[in-house]
Every structure is written in structure tokens, then in C-alpha cells.
C-alpha positions as CSV (number, residue, x, y, z in Angstrom):
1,X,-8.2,-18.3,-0.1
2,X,-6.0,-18.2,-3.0
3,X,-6.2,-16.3,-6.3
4,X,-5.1,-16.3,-9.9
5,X,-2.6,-17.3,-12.5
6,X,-0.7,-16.3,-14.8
7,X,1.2,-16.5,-18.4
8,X,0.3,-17.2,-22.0
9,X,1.4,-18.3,-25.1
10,X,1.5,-18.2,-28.9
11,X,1.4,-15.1,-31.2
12,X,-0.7,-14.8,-34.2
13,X,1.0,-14.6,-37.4
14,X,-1.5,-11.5,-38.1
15,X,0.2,-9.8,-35.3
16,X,3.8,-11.2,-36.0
17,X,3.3,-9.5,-39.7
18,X,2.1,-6.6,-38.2
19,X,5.1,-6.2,-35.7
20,X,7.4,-6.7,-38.6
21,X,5.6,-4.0,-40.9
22,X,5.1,-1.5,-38.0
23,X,9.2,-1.9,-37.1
24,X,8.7,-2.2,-33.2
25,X,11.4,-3.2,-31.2
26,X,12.7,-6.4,-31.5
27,X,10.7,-8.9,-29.1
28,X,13.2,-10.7,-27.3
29,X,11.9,-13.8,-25.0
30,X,12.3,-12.3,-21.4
31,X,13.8,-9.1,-22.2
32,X,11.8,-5.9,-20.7
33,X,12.4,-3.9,-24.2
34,X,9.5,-1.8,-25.1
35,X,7.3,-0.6,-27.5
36,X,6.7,2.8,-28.2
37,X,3.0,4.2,-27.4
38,X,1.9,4.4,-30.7
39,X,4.0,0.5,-31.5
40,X,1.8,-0.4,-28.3
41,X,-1.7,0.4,-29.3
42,X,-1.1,-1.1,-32.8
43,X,0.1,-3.9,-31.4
44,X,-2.7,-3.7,-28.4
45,X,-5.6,-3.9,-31.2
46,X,-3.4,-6.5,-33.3
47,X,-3.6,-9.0,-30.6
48,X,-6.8,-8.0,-29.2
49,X,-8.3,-9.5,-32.5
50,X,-7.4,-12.7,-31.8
51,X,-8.6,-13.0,-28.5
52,X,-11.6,-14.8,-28.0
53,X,-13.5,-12.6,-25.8
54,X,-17.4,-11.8,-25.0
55,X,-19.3,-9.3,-23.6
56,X,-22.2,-10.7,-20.7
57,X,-25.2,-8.4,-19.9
58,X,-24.6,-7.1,-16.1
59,X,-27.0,-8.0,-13.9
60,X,-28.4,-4.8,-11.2
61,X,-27.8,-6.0,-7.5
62,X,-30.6,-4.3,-6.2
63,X,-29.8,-5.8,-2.5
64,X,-26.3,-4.3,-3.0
65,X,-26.0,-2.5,0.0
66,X,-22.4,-0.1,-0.6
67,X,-23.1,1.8,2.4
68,X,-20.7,3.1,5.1
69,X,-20.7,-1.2,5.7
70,X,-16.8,-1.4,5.8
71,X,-15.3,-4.5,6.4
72,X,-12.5,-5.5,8.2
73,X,-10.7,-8.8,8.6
74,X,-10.1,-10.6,11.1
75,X,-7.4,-8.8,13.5
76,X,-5.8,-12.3,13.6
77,X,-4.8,-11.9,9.9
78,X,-2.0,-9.5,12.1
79,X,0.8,-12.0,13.7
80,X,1.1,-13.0,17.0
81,X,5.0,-12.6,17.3
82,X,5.5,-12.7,21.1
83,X,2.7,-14.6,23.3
84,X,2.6,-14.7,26.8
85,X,1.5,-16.8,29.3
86,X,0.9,-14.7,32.5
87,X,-2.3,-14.4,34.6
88,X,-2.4,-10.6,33.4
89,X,-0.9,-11.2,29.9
90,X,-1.1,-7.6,28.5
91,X,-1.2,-7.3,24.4
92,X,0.7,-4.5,22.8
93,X,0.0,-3.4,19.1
94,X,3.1,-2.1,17.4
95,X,4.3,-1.5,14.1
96,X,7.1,-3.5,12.2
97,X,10.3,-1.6,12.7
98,X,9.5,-2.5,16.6
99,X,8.4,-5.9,15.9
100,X,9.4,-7.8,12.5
101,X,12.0,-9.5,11.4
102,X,15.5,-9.2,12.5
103,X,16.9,-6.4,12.9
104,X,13.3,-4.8,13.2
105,X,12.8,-7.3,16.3
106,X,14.0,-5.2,19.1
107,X,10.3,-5.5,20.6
108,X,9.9,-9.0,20.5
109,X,13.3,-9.4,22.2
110,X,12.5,-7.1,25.1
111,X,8.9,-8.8,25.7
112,X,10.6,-12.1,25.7
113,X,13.6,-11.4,28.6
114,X,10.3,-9.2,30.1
115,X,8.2,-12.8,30.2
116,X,11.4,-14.6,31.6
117,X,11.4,-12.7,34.3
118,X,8.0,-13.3,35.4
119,X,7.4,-10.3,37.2
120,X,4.2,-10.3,39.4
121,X,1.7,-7.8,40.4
122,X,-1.2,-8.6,43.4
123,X,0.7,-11.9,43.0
124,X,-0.1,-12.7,39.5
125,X,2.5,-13.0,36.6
126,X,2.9,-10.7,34.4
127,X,3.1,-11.2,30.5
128,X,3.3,-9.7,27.3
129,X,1.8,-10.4,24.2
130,X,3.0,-8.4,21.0
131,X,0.9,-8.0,17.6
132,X,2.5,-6.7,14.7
133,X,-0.1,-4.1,13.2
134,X,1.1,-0.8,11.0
135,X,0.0,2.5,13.4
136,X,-2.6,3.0,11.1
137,X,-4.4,0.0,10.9
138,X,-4.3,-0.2,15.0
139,X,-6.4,3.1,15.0
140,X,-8.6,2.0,12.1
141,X,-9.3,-1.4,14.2
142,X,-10.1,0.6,17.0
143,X,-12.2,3.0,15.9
144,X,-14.0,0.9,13.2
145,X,-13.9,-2.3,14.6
146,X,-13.7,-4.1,18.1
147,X,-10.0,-4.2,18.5
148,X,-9.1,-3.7,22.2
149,X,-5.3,-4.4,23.0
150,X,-4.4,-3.0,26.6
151,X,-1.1,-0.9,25.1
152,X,-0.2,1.2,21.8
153,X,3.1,1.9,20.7
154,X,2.3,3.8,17.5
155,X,5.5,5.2,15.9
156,X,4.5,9.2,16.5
157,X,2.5,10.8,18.9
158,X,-0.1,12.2,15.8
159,X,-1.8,8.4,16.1
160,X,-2.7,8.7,19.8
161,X,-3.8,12.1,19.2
162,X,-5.7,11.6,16.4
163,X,-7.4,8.1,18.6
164,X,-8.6,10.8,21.3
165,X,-9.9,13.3,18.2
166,X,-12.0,10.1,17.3
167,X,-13.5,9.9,20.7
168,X,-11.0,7.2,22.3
169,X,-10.0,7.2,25.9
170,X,-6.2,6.8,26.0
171,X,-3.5,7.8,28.8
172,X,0.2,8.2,27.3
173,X,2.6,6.7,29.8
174,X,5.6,7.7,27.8
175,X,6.8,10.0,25.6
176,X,9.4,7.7,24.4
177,X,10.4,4.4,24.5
178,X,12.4,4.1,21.2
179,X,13.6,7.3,19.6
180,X,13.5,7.4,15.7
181,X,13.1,10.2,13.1
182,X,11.3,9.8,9.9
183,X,14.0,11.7,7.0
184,X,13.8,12.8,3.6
185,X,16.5,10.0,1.5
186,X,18.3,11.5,-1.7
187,X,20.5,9.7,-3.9
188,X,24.1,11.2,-3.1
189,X,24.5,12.7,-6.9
190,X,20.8,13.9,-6.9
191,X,21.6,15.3,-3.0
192,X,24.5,17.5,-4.3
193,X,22.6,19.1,-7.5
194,X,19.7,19.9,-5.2
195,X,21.8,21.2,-2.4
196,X,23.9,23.3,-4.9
197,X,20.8,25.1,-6.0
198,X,17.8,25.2,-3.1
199,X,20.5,25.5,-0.2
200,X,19.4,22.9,2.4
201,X,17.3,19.5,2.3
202,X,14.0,20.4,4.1
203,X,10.8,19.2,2.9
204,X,9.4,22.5,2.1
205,X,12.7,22.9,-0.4
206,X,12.0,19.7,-2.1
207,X,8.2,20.4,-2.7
208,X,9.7,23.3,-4.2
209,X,11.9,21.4,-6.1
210,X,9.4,18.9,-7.0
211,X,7.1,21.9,-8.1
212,X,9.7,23.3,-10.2
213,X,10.2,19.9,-11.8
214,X,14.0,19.5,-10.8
215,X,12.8,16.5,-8.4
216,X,10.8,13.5,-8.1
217,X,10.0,12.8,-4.5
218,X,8.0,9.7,-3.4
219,X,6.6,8.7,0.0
220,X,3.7,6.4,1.6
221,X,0.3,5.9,2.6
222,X,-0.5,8.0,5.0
223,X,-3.5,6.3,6.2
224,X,-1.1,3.5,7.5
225,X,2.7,4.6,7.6
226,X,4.2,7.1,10.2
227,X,6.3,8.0,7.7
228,X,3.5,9.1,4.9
229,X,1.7,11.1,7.6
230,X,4.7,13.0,8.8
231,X,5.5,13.6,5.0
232,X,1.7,14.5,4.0
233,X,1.3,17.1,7.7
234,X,4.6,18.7,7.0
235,X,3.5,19.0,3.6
236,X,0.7,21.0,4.4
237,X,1.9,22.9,6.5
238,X,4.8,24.6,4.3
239,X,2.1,25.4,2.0
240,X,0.4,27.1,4.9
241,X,2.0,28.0,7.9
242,X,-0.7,29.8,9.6
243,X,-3.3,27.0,8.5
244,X,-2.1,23.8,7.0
245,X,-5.7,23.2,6.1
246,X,-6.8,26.3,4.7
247,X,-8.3,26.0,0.9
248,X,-4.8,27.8,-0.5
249,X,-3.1,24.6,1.6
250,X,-5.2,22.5,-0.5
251,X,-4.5,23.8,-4.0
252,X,-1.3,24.2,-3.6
253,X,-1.3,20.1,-2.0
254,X,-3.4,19.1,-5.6
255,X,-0.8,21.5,-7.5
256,X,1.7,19.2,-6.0
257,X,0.2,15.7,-6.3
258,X,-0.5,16.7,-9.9
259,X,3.3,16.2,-11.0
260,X,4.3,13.9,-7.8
261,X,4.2,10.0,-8.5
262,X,1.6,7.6,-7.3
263,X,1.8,7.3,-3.0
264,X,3.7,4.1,-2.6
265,X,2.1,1.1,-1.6
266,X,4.9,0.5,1.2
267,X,8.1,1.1,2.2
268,X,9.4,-1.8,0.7
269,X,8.3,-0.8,-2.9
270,X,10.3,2.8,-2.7
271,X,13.3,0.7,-1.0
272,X,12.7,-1.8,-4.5
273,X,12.5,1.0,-6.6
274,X,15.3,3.5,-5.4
275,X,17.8,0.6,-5.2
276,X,17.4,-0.2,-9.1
277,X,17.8,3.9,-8.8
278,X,14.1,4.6,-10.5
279,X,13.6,6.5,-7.0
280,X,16.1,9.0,-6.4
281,X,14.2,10.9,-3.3
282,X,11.6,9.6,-0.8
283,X,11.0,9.2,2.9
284,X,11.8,6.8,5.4
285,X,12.5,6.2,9.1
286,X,16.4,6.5,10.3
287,X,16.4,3.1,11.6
288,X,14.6,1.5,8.3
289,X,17.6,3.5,6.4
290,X,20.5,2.1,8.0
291,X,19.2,-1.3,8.2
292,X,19.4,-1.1,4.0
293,X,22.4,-1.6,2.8
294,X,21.4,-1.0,-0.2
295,X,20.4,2.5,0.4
296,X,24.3,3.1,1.0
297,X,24.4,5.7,-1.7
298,X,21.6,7.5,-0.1
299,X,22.1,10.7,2.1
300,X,19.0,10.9,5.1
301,X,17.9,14.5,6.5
302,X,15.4,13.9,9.1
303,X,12.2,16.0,8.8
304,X,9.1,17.1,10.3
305,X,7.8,15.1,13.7
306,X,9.8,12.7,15.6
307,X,9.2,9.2,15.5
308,X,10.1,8.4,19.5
309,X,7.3,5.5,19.7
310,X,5.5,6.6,22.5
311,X,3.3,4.2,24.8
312,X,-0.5,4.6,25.6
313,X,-2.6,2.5,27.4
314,X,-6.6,2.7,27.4
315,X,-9.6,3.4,29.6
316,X,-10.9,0.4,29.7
317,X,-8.1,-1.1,31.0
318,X,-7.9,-2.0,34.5
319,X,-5.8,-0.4,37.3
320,X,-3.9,-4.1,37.4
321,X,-3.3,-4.0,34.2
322,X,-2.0,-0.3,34.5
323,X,0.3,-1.4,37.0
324,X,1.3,-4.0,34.6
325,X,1.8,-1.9,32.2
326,X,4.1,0.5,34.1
327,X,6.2,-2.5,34.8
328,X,6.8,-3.5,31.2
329,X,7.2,0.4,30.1
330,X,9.9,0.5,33.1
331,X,11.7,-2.8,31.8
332,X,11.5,-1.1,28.1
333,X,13.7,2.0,29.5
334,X,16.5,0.1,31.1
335,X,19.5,0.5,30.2
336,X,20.1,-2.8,29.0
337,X,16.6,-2.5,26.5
338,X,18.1,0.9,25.5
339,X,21.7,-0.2,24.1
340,X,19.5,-3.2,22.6
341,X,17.6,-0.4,20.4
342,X,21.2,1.1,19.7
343,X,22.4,-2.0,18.3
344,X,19.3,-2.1,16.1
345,X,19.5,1.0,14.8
346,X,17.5,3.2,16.6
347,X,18.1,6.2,18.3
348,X,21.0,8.3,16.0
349,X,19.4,11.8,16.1
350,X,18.6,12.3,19.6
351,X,19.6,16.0,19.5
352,X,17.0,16.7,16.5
353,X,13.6,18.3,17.6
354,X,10.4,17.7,16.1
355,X,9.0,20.8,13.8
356,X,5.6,22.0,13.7
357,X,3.0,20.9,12.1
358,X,0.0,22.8,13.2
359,X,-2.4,19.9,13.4
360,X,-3.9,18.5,16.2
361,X,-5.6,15.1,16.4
362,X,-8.4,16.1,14.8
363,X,-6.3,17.9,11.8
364,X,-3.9,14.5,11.2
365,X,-7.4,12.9,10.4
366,X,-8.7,16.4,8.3
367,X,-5.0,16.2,6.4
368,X,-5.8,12.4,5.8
369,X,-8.9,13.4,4.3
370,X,-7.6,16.4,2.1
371,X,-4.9,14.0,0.7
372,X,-7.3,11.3,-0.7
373,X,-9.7,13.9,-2.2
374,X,-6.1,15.9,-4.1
375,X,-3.9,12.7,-4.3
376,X,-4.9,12.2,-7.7
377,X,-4.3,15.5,-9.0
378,X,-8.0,16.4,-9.6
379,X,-7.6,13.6,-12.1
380,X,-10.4,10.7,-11.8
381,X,-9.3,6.9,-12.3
382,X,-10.0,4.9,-15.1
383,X,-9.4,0.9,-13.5
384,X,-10.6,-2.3,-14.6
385,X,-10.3,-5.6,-12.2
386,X,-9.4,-9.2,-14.1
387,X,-10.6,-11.9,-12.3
388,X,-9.0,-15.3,-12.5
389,X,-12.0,-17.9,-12.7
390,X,-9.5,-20.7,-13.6
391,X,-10.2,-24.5,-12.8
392,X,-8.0,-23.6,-9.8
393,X,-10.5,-21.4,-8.3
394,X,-13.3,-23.3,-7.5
395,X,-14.7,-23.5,-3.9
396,X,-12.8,-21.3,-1.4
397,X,-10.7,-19.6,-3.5
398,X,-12.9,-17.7,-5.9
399,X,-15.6,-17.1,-2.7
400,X,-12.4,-15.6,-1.5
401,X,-12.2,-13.2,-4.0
402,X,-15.9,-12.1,-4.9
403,X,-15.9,-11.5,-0.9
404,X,-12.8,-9.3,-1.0
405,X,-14.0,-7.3,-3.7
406,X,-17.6,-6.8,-2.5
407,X,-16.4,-5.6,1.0
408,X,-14.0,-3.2,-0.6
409,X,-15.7,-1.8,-3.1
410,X,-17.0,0.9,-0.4
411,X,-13.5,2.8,0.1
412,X,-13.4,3.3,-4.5
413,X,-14.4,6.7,-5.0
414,X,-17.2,7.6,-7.1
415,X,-15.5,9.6,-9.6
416,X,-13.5,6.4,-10.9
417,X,-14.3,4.8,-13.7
418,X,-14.2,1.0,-13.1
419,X,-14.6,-2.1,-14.9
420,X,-14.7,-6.1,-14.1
421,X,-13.4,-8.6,-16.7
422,X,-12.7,-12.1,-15.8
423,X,-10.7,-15.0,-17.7
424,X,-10.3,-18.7,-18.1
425,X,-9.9,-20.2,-21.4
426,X,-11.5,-17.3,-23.0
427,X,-12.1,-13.6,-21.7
428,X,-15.2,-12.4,-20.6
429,X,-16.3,-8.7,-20.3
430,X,-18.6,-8.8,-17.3
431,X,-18.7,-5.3,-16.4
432,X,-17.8,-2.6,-19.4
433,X,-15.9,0.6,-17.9
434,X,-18.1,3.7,-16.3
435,X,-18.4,6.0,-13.6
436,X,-18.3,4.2,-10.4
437,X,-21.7,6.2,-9.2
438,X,-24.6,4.4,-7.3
439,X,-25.7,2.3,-10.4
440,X,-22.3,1.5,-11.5
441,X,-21.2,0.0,-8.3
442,X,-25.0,-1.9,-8.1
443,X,-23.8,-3.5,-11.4
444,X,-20.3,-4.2,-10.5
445,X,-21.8,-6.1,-7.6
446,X,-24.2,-7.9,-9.8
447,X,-21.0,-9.0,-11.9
448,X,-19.2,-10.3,-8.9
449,X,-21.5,-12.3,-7.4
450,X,-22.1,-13.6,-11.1
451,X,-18.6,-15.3,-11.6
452,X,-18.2,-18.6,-11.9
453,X,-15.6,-21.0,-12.6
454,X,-14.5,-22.5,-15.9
455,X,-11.2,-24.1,-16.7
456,X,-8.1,-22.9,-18.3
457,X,-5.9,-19.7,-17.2
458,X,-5.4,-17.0,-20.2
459,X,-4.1,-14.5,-17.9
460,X,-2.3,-12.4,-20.7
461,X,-5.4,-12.6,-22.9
462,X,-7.5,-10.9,-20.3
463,X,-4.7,-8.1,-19.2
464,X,-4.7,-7.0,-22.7
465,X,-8.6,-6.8,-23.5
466,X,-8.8,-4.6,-20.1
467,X,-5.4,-2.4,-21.4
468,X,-7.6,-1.9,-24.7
469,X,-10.9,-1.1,-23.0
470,X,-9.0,1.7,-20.7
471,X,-7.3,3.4,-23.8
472,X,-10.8,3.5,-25.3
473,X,-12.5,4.5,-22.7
474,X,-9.7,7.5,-21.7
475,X,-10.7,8.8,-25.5
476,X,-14.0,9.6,-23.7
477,X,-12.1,10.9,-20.4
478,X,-8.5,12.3,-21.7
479,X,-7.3,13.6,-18.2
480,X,-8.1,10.5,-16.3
481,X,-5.1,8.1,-14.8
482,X,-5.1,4.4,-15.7
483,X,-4.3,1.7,-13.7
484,X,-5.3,-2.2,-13.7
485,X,-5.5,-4.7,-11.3
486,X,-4.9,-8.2,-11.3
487,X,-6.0,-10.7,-9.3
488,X,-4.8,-14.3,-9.5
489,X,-4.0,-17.7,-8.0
490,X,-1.5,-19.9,-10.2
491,X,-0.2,-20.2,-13.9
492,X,-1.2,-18.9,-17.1
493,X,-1.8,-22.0,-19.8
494,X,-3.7,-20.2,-22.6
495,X,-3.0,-17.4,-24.7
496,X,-0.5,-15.3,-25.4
497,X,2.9,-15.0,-22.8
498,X,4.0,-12.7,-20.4
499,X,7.6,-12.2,-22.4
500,X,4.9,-11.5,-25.9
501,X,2.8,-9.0,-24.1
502,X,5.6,-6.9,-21.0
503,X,6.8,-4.6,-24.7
504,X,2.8,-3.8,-24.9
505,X,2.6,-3.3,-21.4
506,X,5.9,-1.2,-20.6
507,X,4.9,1.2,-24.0
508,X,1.3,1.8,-22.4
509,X,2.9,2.9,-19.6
510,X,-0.3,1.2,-17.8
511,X,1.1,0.6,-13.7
512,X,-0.6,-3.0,-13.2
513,X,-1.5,-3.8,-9.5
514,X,-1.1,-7.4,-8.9
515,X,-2.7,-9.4,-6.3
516,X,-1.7,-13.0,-5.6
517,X,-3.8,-15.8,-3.6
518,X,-1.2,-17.8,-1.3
519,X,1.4,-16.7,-3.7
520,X,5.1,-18.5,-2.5
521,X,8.1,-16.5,-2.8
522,X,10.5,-17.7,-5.6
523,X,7.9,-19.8,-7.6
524,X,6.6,-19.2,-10.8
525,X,3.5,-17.8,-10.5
526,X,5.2,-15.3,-7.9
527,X,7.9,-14.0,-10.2
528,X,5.5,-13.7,-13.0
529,X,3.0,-11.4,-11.1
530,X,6.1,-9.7,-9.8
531,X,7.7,-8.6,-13.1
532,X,4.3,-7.8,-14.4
533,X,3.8,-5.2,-11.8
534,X,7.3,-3.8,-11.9
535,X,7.2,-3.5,-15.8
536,X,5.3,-0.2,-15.0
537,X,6.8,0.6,-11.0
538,X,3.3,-0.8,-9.6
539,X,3.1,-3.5,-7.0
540,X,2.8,-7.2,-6.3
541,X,0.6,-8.3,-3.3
542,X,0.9,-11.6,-2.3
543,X,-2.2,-12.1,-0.1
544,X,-4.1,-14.9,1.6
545,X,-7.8,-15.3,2.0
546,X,-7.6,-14.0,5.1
547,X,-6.0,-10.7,4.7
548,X,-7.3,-10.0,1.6
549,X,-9.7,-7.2,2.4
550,X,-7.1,-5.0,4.1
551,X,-4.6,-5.4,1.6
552,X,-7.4,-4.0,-1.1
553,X,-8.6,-1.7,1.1
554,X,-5.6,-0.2,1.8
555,X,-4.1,-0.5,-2.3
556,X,-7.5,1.5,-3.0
557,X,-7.2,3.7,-0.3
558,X,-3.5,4.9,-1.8
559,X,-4.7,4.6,-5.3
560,X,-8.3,5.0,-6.0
């Protein structure tokens, strides 16, 4: 299924006039200049005038049913990248920096010489089978849906434990098969200021820092990454070291998420953002780190729990299998696999020790909890969805998306304020902006399931009618965080342009969130969604139908 599109334009001479009276800065045709705030909103309610936009009545789903009813894809939407062929064929779930791309392939090279080799066990052949799936997500299709692979290799040991505080049976047959660290990255001017004044680069100095507002330090979901886990336990528990989860623990973790920036989305938007040096501290793993050259200028400190991949297997697994297993594990530790993991960056602070958290299992998931409730600061969301419902959309595609949105709606907290606009030729208001409680979330259903397709794309049109309904709606809520998400499939043919509205945008300050249906790199459509969420550091998701619903479950999980 496949989303949206993008770009308008034209400028009305009303606006034009107004720009020249007002003395904004100079719009220049793909320039990222801005507007200041008070040149954006005159210009926001300028251009909002000449948009031809309508209000529909929301209909009440009264068979909305936003209960507990969670929805996963399908755990195909996570690739295949080694299959094997054996008569015990055993599958392994592991995240990316084991199993990507090269030089993140070290996995997918040992499984393949391990396949060659055709070890056998009761006389059968022996095979591995290796799905790329973040540590996260393999517990979360464990626990929530009917995922059963017969190994884990998560990145930390906190992911197995936290499996057998959620009731899973699992048996660790390593410690380690990769060592890794997860560190704290600091721009090498930024490192030398800090160390000149807090001493040494621990993550309890930098919270301090970032307290005292001499530091801006980012890091990840840690629902899915290793990394944001390790960051968000360690965290805690220099807040609190008798009780990382006592209620001082949590005010102090609010206190903090207060004046830190929005979790990112992935590892790949800090790496974006630090190397046009927007980021100038954050986390990472040691082996992610040296594998970015453009992180050259970067000086890594590892921190909290080690990241030494270990291996688990499951209780439902048979003793075959087991012995399997065993032979696969033994294969991983040779020599020969070991110097591969070397070469591929792994393994460069063996002598470093993992501190204490103070969590078990059950307190990784507790600390996951605490963060969504504080991540925001104690500051509730005002967010409004445009939907594209462009020609382009008909059939699949916008099935696609009133699926995606439906099944995720569940993981939005209720103390958000949410909206639903949609767009073709003209702009449609199908959902004005209130708390996301019981009703609201009744009628945003209702508004979904009520969108249909028309025919042209005026993508910039409909981004700027939901900017203006957010301002006015934060005159109602003053505290409250903005944030809008786009979601579209191709090319924007009416309206105003991307270049007219990205001064607007970038003097709003207003972090746009967009989400692309099959979305190819270096087109277009992908460059324009791209440079619209990176006006305000946000992030572009270039989705398919099929993994759609993680992608937004996952976005809302780290921002609403």
C-alpha cells in the first residue's frame, strides 16, 4: 500500500503584498531561510485565506472498539536475510548491527559458511535461518503476538530478562557471542568544554549537564533500541541509586525530559543530525560508531550495560533443535567467526564492565513504562494527521492507510489532542483538534473510515490549514508540544509549493513527521517529504503497506 504526495504551487498576490509589507525574509526558491514566529503566523493566516478548505460533521463510530486490540503486522514485513534449507532449519531473530547491510552483516556471513557446512544432528542437516527484527520488536512479537523463532540474539541481556518477567520460557546458552558496548558520542569541541568543567564523560555527568543547560543530549526509543534502553535504565538509576524506580526517580526523569529533545526515531536520524552537527551528544553502539565515518569528529565513552549479544533459545523448542542450536552457537565462537566480528567492528572494549542498573526484567519493562508516561515532560500533544486522498489513492493504497491508522490509534495517549484533515484538490477538516479521550478517538475513527478519494494532490495546502489549527488550538492549551504528521503517496499538483511554505514551516518551529507509501530513494516525492521533515529535525518514513502499522506504532510510541 502506498501513500501520499506532495508539493504545491502559486502564491496569492494578497499574501505576496503582505510578505512585502510585513518585511520577512526574503523567499528564495529552495532555500531553507526562515521566517520569524511572529513573520510565520502572519504569513500562516495570509495563506490560509486562500485555501479552499471545509469543515465535514464527524461521524461517532459507535462499533469503534479502541481496546487493548493492538495490531501487529505481519512478522514477514521483517526480512529474511539468510534462509536455510536443512531438515532442522533453526530461525534466529537478531537485530541490524548483526544482520544488515555490510559491514553490519557479520551474522549473515557466519549462518552462510554454518549452512555450507552442512552439519548434521540424528542424521539430519542442520540450517540457519536469520530474520532481521530490532530487540524490541522480537519481544513485542513474542509476547503480543505468535512469533516463535527457535533462537534470540537480542543485543543486551535486559531483553531476555525482561521476556522471562513477561512469563516466557527461555534458556541463555551464551553470555556472549559478539561483544559490543553501547557509549555516550560527543562532538570533540563539545567533549573538551564538558570535560573541562564536569571532570569525566559518564551518563550521570551529562544528565547533569543537560539539567544545567550546558548540553543537549539525544538518544532512542527505548521500546525498540538496546541503545535507548541502556540510556533510559542508566538514567534512572543515577537519579536513584537505591531505587531507579522510586517516585524521586521519576521526577527527577520528567525534570529531565522537560529540557531534553524529542527520543529519536532511530539511530540513523541522530547519525543525520549530528553529522550536519545539530546533534552534538547522543548514544550509540561502539561498532555503529566506527562504522560512520562521518562521526570522525566524535569522541565515544561507553556507558551503562554491555551490549555482548547473548544467545537464548526457548521452551518450546525441541531437544534436537537444542542440539542444533549448540552447534551453531559453537560455530559462532570459533576463532575464525570471532576475527570476522573484529574486522566488522565489534569487540574494542573488551576490558570495560557493565555498571549497574538496578532493574531486573520486570523493572526494564516498569522503566519503559515510566519513560512514556515523563517523556513528554508532563506536557500533553497537540497532533493533527493529513491524509492524502489523491486520485493516486484509490483502492489499496488508501485501505492501506485508514487500516494503519485505525490499528494504531490504541498506543496515542489520551491526554493528546489530535486531529484528522485530509486533502486532494481542496482541504478538508474531517476531524477538528480535541482531547484524544473515549469520544474523541470514536470520532476520529468515524472520520477515517469516512475518507474517500477525490483527485488532485494539494499537499502544502493541507500542511498549512493543520499548522494553523494547532497554533489555535495551543491558545486553548499553552504548555502543550506540537507536532504533525504527514502521510502521503506521490506529488503535490495544487496549491501552494514546498520552497513557498518550508520559511512558514521552519519559523513555526512545528517538527513534521512524514510517512511515505512505497516511497523510492532519490525520487521526487522522496526528497520532498525528506526536506519537509528535516526543516524542523523530525523524520521521514518511507513505508510500505505492509509495515505500516509498526512503523506508526512505534513513531507514536516515541512521540505521542
Amino acid at each position: 500500500m502506498k501513500l501520499f504526495k506532495r508539493v504545491l504551487s502559486g502564491v496569492c498576490c494578497a499574501a505576496l503584498l503582505l510578505t512585502a509589507a510585513a518585511g520577512c525574509t526574503k523567499y528564495e526558491k529552495g532555500s531553507e531561510k526562515v521566517y520569524s514566529y511572529d513573520e510565520a503566523i502572519t504569513e500562516l493566516n495570509a495563506f490560509n485565506k486562500e485555501i479552499n478548505t471545509d469543515t465535514k460533521k464527524p461521524k461517532l463510530d459507535i462499533y469503534d472498539d479502541d481496546t487493548t486490540n493492538k495490531v501487529l503486522a505481519d512478522i514477514k514485513t521483517f526480512p529474511v536475510k539468510v534462509e536455510g534449507k536443512g531438515e532442522i532449519n533453526l530461525e534466529i531473530a537478531a537485530p541490524s548491527e548483526l544482520c544488515g547491510d555490510t559491514p553490519d552483516d557479520w551474522l549473515n556471513i557466519v549462518a552462510e559458511r554454518f549452512n555450507e557446512k552442512r552439519e548434521t544432528v540424528g542424521g539430519k542437516t542442520v540450517s540457519i535461518t536469520v530474520r532481521k527484527i530490532a530487540s524490541g520488536e522480537t519481544l513485542t512479537y513474542i509476547t503480543e503476538g505468535d512469533y516463535r523463532p527457535q533462537l534470540y540474539i537480542p543485543s543486551s541481556f535486559a531483553w531476555g530478562d525482561m521476556l522471562k518477567a513477561k512469563g516466557v520460557g527461555v534458556e541463555k546458552l551464551s553470555d556472549r557471542i559478539l561483544g559490543n558496548t553501547a557509549g555516550i558520542l560527543m562532538e570533540k569541541g563539545t567533549y573538551d568544554v564538558f570535560i573541562k568543567k564536569y571532570k569525566s564523560c559518564t551518563l550521570d555527568k551529562v544528565i547533569e549537564a543537560s539539567l544545567a543547560g550546558d548540553l543537549t543530549f539525544a538518544y532512542t526509543n527505548p521500546y525498540t533500541s538496546a541503545t535507548g534502553l541502556n540510556a533510559l535504565a542508566s538514567a534512572l538509576y543515577a537519579f536513584d541509586n537505591n531505587d531507579p524506580l522510586s517516585d524521586s526517580a521519576q521526577k527527577k526523569l520528567l525534570e529531565y525530559q522537560k529540557q531534553s529533545p524529542p527520543v529519536a526515531y532511530t539511530t540513523g536520524v541522530l547519525v543525520n543530525q549530528a553529522s550536519k552537527g545539530i546533534i552534538k551528544a547522543m548514544v550509540m553502539e561502539e561498532q555503529a560508531y566506527i562504522n560512520k565515518p562521518e562521526l570522525k569528529n566524535y569522541v565515544y565513552t561507553p556507558f551503562g550495560i554491555r551490549h555482548d549479544h547473548p544467545l537464548y533459545t526457548f521452551d518450546y523448542v525441541t531437544e534436537e533443535e537444542k542440539e542444533a542450536a549448540k552447534l551453531f552457537m559453537d560455530y559462532c565462537l570459533t576463532d575464525s567467526s570471532q576475527r570476522l566480528g573484529k574486522e566488522k567492528g565489534f569487540g574494542k572494549h573488551d576490558d570495560y564492565s557493565s555498571q549497574k542498573t538496578g532493574l531486573d526484567g520486570a523493572g526494564y519493562l516498569a522503566a519503559q513504562g515510566i519513560w512514556k508516561e515523563a517523556k513528554d515532560g508532563g506536557q500533553p500533544i497537540i497532533a493533527v494527521f493529513v491524509a492524502d486522498v489523491s486520485g493516486s489513492m484509490d483502492g489499496t493504497p488508501i485501505q492501506s492507510l485508514k487500516e494503519s491508522l485505525l490499528s494504531t490509534k490504541s498506543y496515542i495517549g489520551s491526554d493528546n489532542y489530535i486531529g484528522l484533515v485530509s486533502y486532494a484538490t481542496n482541504v478538508h477538516i474531517d476531524l477538528p483538534i480535541d482531547r484524544f479521550d473515549a469520544q474523541q478517538k470514536a470520532y476520529f475513527s468515524g472520520a477515517v473510515k469516512a475518507l474517500t478519494v477525490e483527485d488532485a494532490t494539494a499537499t502544502y495546502d493541507a500542511v498549512l490549514v493543520a499548522m494553523k489549527m494547532m497554533i489555535d488550538k495551543k491558545e486553548e492549551v499553552p504548555n502543550a508540544k506540537l507536532m504533525l504528521f504527514v502521510l502521503s503517496d506521490g506529488d503535490q499538483n495544487r496549491g501552494y509549493s514546498l520552497d513557498r511554505i518550508a520559511p512558514i514551516v521552519g519559523g513555526l518551529k512545528i517538527p513534521v513527521y512524514t510517512i511515505g507509501y512505497n516511497i523510492k530513494d532519490d525520487t521526487k516525492p522522496s526528497k520532498e517529504l525528506s526536506r519537509l521533515s528535516n526543516i524542523n529535525e523530525a523524520a521521514m518514513i518511507s513505508a510500505d503497506s505492509e509495515d505500516l502499522v509498526n512503523q506508526l506504532r512505534n513513531l507514536f510510541n516515541t512521540q505521542l
